[in-house]
C-alpha positions in Angstrom: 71.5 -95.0 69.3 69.5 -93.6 66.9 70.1 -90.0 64.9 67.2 -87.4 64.8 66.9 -84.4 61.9 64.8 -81.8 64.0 64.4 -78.5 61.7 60.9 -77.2 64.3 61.0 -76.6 67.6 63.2 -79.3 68.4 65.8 -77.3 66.7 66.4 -75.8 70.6 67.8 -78.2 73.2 64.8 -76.9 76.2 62.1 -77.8 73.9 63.4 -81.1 73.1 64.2 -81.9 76.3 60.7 -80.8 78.0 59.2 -83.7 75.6 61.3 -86.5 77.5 64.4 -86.6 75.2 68.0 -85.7 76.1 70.3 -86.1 73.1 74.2 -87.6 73.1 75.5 -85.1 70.9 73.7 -82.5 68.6 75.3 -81.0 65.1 74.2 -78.8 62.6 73.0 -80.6 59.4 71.4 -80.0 56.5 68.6 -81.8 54.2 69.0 -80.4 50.4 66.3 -80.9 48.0 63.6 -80.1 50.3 61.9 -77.0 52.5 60.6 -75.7 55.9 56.7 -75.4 55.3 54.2 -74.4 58.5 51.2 -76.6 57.0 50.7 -79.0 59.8 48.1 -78.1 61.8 48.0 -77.8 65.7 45.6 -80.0 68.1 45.0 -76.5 69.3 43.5 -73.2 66.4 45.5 -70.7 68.2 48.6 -72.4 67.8 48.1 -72.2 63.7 50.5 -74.3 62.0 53.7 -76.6 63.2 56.7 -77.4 61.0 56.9 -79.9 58.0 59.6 -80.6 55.3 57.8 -81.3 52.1 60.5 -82.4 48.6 60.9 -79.6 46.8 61.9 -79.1 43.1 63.2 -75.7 42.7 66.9 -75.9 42.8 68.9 -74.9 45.9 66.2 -75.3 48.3 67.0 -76.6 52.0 66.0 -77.6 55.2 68.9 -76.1 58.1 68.6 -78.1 61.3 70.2 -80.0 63.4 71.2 -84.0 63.9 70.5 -85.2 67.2 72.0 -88.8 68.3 69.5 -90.2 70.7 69.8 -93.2 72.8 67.5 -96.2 71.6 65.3 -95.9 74.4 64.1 -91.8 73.7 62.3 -93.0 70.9 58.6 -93.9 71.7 58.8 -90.9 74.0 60.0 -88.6 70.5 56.7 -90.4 68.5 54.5 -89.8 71.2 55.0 -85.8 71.4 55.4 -86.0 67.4 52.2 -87.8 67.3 53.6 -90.0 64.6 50.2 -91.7 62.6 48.3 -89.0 63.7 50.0 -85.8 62.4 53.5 -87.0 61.3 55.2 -89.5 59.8 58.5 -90.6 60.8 60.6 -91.3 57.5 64.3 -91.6 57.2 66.3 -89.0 55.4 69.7 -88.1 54.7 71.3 -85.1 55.9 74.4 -83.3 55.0 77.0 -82.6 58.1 80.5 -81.7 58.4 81.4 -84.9 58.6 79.7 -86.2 55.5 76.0 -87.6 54.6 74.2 -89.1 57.3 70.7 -91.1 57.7 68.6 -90.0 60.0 64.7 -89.9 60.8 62.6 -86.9 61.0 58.8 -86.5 61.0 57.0 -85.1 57.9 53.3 -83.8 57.7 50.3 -86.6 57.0 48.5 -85.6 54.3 45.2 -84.9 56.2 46.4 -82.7 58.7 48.0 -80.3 55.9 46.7 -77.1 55.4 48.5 -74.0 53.3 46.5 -70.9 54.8 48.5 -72.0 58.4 50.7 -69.8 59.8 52.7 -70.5 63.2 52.2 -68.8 66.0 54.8 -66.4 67.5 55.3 -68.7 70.7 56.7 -71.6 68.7 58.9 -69.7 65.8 60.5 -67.8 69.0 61.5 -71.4 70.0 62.8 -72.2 66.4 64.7 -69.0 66.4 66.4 -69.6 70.0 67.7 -72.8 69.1 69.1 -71.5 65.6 70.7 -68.9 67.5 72.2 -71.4 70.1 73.0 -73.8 68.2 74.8 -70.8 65.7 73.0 -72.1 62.1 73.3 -69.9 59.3 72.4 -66.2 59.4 70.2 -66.7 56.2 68.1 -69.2 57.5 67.6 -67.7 61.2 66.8 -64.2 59.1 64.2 -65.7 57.5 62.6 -67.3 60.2 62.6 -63.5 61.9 60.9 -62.5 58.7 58.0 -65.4 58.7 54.4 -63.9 59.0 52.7 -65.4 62.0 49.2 -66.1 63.1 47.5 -62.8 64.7 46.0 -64.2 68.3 43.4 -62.1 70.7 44.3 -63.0 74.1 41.7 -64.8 76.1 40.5 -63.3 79.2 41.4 -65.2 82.6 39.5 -68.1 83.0 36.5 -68.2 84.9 34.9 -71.5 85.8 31.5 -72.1 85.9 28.7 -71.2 88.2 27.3 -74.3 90.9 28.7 -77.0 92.2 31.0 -79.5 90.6 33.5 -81.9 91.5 36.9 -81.5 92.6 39.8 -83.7 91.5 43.6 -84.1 92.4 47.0 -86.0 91.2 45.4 -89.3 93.3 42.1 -89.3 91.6 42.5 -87.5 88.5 44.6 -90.8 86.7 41.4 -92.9 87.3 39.5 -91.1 85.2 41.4 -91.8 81.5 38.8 -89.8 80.0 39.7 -86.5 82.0 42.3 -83.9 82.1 43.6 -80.9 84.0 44.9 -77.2 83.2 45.5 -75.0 86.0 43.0 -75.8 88.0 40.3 -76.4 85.5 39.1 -80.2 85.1 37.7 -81.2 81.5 35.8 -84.3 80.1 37.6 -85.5 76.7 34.9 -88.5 75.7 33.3 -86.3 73.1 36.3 -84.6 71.6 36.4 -84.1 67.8 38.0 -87.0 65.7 41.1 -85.1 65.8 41.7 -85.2 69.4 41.3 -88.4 70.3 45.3 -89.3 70.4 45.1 -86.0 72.9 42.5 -87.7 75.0 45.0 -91.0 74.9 48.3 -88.6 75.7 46.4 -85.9 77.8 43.9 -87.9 79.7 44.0 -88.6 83.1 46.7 -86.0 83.6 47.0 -82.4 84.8 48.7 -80.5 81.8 49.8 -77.5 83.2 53.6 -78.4 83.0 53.4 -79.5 79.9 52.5 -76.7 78.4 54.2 -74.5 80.6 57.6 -75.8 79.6 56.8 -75.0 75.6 56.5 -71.6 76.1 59.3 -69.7 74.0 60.5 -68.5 77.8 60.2 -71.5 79.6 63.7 -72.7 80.4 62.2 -76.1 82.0 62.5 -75.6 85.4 58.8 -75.5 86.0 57.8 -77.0 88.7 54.4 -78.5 90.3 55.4 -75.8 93.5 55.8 -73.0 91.6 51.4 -73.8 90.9 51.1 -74.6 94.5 52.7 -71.0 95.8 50.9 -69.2 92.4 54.7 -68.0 91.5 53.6 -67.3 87.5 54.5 -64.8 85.8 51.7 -62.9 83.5 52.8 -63.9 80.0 52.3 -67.7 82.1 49.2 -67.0 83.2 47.9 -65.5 80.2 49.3 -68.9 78.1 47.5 -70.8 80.2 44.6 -68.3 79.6 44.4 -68.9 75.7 45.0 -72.7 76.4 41.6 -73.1 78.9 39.6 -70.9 76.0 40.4 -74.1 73.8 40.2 -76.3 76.0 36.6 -74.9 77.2 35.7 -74.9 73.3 37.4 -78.2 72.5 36.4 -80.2 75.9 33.7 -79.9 78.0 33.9 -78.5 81.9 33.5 -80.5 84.6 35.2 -79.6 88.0 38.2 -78.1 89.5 42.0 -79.5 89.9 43.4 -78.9 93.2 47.6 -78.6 93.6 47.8 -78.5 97.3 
C-alpha cells in the first residue's frame, strides 16, 4: 500500500479512476509550505496548463487535497498517466491530516515542461472543482479555484478527413502498428512527432484513444463505453471534445486512414 497526495484532477474519484487506479480509502490532507501553480504544460496547446506544487516562502501558503492509499500494484499505472520523467516528478512529501503528519508521494512539475503564461483549461479545473466539492474541502480553496482565469479556446469544427483513398484500420490491426493511433475514427502516424510527444507515441500508440479521452471530460462519469461509438450515442459537448482533440492531433500527427468500431 502506498499513499498518494493528488491536489489536480485526481482530486475527484472519476478522474482517478479513468487512469486505472481505484484507491483503499481517500481523506482530506493538506501540504503547508507550498502552492497550487498551473505551469505544467499539456502534451496538447488547448489544454494550457496542468497542476504543480512548487515550495513556497510566503507564510501560510498551502496545497488542499486529498491522500489517497493505493494498493502496491496501482503504481506504474499512476506514473504512466503522470508521465513521471517526462512531465513530473514523483517526490515524497508530507501532508497534514486529521490524524496527524503523513508521507506520501505526489508528482511535481520538471523544470522543462514549466511555463508561467499557462492557464488551465475550463475542462480540467471543472474536474478539480467536482472533486473538492465531493470530497467537501474547504470553501476557501474550492472558491478560489471558481475564481482561477482559464485558457480562452475556439472550438474546432467537426473533423473532416482527407480527400482519396487511404487505409482503414481496426482494434485487430491497429496494435501492430506501435507507431499509429486512433481518435474517433481518424487513424494518425506518430513517427515524426515533436520531441515532446514521444512518451505519447510510447502510451498512445497502437491504440484507439477515444475512451481515454472521453472519460476526462469534466462530464464524463466513466461509463463510456466502446458501444456507445459503435451506435454514435454522443452527446455534442462529446463530439465537439473529440473535435478540438483531432484539430491537435491533425496539427501534432500526421493523417493516415480511418478507424473502424464495428
Amino acid at each position: 500500500m502506498f499513499r498518494y497526495f493528488g491536489f489536480g484532477s485526481n482530486l475527484d474519484l472519476i478522474s482517478l479512476r479513468a487512469k486505472g487506479v481505484e484507491p483503499v480509502c481517500s481523506r482530506p490532507a493538506v501540504l503547508h509550505g507550498w502552492q497550487l501553480r498551473f505551469n505544467v504544460r499539456h502534451f496538447f496547446r488547448h489544454e494550457g496548463g496542468v497542476g504543480n506544487i512548487e515550495p513556497s516562502a510566503t507564510p501560510g501558503d498551502r496545497v488542499v487535497g486529498i491522500l489517497h492509499e493505493c494498493p502496491d500494484d496501482s503504481l506504474p499505472a499512476l506514473d504512466k498517466v503522470e508521465a513521471k520523467g517526462v512531465g513530473y516528478d514523483r517526490i515524497v512529501v508530507e501532508v497534514e491530516t486529521p490524524e496527524g503528519t503523513e508521507s506520501a508521494y505526489a508528482y511535481r512539475g520538471r523544470p522543462d515542461f514549466l511555463d508561467d503564461r499557462c492557464l488551465p483549461s475550463q475542462r480540467y479545473l471543472n474536474i478539480l472543482i467536482r472533486g473538492a466539492e465531493r470530497a467537501g474541502l474547504d470553501r476557501e480553496h474550492i472558491a478560489r479555484l471558481h475564481a482561477q482565469p482559464t485558457l480562452a479556446v475556439e472550438d474546432a469544427p467537426p473533423f473532416e478527413h482527407p480527400p482519396g483513398s487511404h487505409p482503414r484500420f481496426d482494434a485487430r490491426s491497429l496494435p501492430g502498428h506501435p507507431h499509429l493511433t486512433a481518435l474517433y475514427g481518424a487513424v494518425f502516424d506518430m513517427s515524426d512527432a515533436r520531441p515532446a510527444h514521444t512518451w505519447l507515441r510510447d502510451f498512445f500508440g497502437g491504440q484507439d484513444m477515444t475512451l481515454f479521452h472521453l472519460r476526462r471530460m469534466d462530464t464524463s462519469d466513466g461509463s463510456e463505453t466502446l458501444e456507445d461509438l459503435r451506435a454514435d450515442r454522443l452527446g455534442p459537448a462529446q463530439r465537439q471534445y473529440l473535435y478540438n482533440y483531432l484539430r491537435e492531433y491533425d496539427r501534432e500527427y500526421r493523417y493516415v486512414g480511418h478507424f473502424d468500431y464495428h
